[in-house]
C-alpha positions in Angstrom: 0.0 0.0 0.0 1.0 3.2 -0.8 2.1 6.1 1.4 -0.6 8.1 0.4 -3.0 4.9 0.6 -1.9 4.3 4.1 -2.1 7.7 5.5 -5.9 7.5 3.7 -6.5 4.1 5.6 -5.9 6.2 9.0 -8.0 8.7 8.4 -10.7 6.2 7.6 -10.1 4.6 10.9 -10.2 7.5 12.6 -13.1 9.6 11.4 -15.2 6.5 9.6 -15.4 3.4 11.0 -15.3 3.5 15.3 -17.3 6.5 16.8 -18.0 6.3 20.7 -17.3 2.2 20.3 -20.0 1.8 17.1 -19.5 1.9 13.2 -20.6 5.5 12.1 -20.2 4.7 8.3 -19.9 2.1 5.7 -17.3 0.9 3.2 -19.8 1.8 0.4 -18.9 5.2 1.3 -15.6 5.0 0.2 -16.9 5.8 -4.0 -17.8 9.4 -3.0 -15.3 10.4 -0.5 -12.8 11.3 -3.4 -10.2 8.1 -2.2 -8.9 7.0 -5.5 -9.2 3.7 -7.2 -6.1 2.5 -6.8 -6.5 3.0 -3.2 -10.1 1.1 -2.9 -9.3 -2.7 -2.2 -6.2 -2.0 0.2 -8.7 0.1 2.0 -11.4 -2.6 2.1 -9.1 -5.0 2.8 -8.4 -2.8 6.2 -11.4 -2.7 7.1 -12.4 -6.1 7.0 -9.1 -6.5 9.0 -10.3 -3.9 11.6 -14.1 -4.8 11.5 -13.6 -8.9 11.8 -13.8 -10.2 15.7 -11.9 -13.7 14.7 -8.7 -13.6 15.8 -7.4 -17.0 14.8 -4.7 -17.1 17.4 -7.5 -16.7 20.0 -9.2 -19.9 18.8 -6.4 -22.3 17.7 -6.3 -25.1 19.7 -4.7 -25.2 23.1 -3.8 -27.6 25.9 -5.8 -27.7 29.1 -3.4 -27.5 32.0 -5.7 -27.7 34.9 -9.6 -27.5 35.7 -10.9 -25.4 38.5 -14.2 -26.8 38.8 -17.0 -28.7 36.2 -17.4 -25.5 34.5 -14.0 -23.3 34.4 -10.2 -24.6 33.1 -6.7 -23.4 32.8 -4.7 -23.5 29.4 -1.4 -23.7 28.8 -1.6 -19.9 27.2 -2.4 -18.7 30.4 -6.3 -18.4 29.5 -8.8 -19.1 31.9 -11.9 -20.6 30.3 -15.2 -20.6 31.9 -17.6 -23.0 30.2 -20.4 -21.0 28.2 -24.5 -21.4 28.5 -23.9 -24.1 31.9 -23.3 -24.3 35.2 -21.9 -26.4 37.5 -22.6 -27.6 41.1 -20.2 -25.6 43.5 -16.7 -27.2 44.9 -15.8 -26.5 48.6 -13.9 -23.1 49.0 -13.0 -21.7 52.4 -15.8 -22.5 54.8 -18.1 -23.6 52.1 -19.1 -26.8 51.9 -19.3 -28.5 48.6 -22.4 -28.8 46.5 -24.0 -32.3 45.6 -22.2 -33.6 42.6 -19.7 -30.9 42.3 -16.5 -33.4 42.2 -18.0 -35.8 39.8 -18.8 -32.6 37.4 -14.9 -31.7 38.0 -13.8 -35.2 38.0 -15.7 -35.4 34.3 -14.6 -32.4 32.7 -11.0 -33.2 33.8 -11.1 -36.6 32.1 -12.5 -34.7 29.1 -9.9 -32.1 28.9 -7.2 -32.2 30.8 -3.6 -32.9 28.9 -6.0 -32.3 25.7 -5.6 -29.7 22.9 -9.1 -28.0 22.5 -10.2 -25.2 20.0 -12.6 -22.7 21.7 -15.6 -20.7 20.2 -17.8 -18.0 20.8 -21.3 -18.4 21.1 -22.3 -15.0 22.4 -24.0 -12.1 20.1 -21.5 -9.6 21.5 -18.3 -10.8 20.7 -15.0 -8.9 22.6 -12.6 -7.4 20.5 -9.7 -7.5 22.8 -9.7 -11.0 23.0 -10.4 -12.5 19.6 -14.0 -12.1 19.5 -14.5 -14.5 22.6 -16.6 -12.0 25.2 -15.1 -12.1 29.0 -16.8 -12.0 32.2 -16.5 -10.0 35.3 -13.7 -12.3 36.4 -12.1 -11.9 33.1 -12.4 -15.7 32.1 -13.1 -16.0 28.6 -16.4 -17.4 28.2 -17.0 -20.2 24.7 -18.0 -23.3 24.1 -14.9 -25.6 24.1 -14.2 -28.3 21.8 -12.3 -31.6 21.5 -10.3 -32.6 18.6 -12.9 -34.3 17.1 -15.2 -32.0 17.5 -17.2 -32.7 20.1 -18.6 -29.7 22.3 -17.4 -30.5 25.7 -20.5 -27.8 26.8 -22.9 -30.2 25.7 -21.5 -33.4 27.1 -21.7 -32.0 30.7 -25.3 -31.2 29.9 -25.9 -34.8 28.5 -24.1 -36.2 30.9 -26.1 -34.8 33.9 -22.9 -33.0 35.3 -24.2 -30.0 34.4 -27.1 -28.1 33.8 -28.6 -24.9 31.6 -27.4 -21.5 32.6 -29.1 -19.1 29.5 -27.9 -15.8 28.8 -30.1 -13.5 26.1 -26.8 -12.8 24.3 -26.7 -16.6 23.4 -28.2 -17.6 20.2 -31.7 -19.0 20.7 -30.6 -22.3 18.8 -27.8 -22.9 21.2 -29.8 -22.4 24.4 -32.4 -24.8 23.3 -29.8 -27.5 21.9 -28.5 -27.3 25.9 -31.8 -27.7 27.0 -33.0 -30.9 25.0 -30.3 -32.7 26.1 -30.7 -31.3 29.9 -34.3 -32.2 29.4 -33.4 -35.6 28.2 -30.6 -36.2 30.9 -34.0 -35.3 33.9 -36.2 -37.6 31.8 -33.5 -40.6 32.0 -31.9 -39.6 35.9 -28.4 -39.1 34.9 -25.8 -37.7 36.9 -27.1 -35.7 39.7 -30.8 -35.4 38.3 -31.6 -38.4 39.7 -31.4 -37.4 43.5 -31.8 -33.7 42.7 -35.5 -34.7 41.2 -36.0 -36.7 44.1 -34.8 -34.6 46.8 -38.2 -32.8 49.1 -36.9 -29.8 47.4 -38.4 -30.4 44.1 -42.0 -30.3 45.5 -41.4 -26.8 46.6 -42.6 -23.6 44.7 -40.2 -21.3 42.6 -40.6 -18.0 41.5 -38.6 -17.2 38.0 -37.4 -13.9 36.6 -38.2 -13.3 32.6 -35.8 -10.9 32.5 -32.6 -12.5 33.9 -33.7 -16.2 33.2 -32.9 -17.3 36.9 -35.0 -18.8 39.1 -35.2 -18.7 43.3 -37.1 -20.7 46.2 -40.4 -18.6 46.2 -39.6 -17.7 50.1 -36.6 -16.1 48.5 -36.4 -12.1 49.9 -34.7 -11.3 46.5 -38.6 -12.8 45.1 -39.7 -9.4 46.3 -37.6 -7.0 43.7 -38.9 -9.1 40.5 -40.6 -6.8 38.4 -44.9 -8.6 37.8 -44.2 -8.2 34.4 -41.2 -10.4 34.6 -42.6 -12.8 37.7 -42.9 -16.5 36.5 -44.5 -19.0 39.0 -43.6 -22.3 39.3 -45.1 -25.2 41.0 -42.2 -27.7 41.3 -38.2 -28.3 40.8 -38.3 -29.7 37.4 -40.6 -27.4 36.2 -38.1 -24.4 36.2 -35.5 -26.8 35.3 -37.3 -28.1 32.2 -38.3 -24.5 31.1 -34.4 -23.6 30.9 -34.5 -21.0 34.0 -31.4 -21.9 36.0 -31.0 -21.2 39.8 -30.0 -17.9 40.6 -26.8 -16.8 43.0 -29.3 -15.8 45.5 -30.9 -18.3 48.4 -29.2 -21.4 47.1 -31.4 -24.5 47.9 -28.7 -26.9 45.8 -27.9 -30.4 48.6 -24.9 -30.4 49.9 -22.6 -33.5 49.2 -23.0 -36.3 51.1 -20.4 -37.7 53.0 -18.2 -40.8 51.6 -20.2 -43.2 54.3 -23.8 -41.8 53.3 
């Protein structure tokens, strides 16, 4: 590209294409802006450079180096991953005791991944630019779907497995949400994993109340019940009814068993 090219390509960065985080104008502009032909392709080759969130570095397969819990790993890179669209029952930290079924969710994911090389992808609408188009969350993990070598989505295989369950965001393609939550209604129907004492636990007869808006769910004593907008409230009558209609537990009054003890 030529100097003249180039020092048009930073102009067209600067004043065309990112305006308070947004694109303010489009590449079609470029015919009556007066850039000359011979300057036209290098130019649109820029900005599909500057535009794209792929950043194929970001999603070339890596090897897992440790896993935190069922739902958050380590690669080698230096990465931490956190497992998008699912959740995974709590491991003991500090003075907290561990949530039913939360080492057999690690236990699974690490003979899934650990020592493997695995690709990762984004599944959100709102992909983050400083990180290859994968979006981060508060912790800054990166949050995808992770991928074996073969192709398998290691997401979905907690989900079918019963090690993990549903945890929607509105970011998340519809498709993807509901391709979690066949399999997570199939793995309730059949009792894997942890549904099978989760479903049969005096907790599944109680009543929840389910926020439209977020797409969590609490016990309906919950306080935090209370600040749900009517327009968002969603009653229901058992467990597995918020469960099956993909609302996930939220943060808030947990009502998740703890584990049992080895002897129990």
């Amino acid at each position: 590209m030529s100097r003249r090219c180039g020092n048009q390509a930073y102009r067209l960065f600067r004043n065309n294409v990112y305006f308070r985080g947004g694109l303010r104008s489009s590449p079609l502009l470029l015919h009556s802006r007066g850039y000359p032909m011979h300057c036209r392709f290098p130019l649109l080759f820029l900005l599909f450079c500057l535009l794209s969130p792929v950043d194929l570095a970001a999603h070339a397969a890596e090897r897992v180096d440790y896993c935190f819990d069922g739902d958050t790993l380590k690669l080698g890179n230096g990465h931490v991953v956190r497992l998008s669209g699912i959740d995974t029952p709590e491991r003991a930290h500090g003075d907290r005791q561990a949530q039913y079924y939360a080492e057999e969710s690690y236990r699974l994911l690490q003979r899934l991944v650990l020592g493997k090389n695995v690709s990762l992808r984004s599944i959100s609408n709102r992909p983050g630019r400083a990180t290859g188009g994968l979006p981060t969350d508060r912790h800054k993990r990166l949050v995808a779907e992770v991928l074996l070598p073969d192709g398998t989505s290691v997401n979905e295989r907690m989900v079918a497995e019963g090690a993990a369950f549903v945890y929607p965001h509105k970011e998340h393609p519809r498709e993807y949400t509901l391709k979690l939550l066949r399999l997570q209604q199939e793995a309730m129907a059949t009792g894997r994993g942890f549904w099978k004492r989760l479903l049969s636990d005096p907790i599944v007869d109680r009543s929840y109340v389910g926020n439209r808006n977020s797409l969590r769910f609490f016990p309906a004593d919950c306080p935090e019940t209370k600040r749900i907008n009517p327009r968002n409230r969603v009653n229901f009558s058992t467990l597995e009814e918020a469960f099956s209609t993909g609302y996930a537990p939220a943060r808030a009054c947990p009502f998740w068993p703890e584990q049992r003890a080895p002897s129990e």
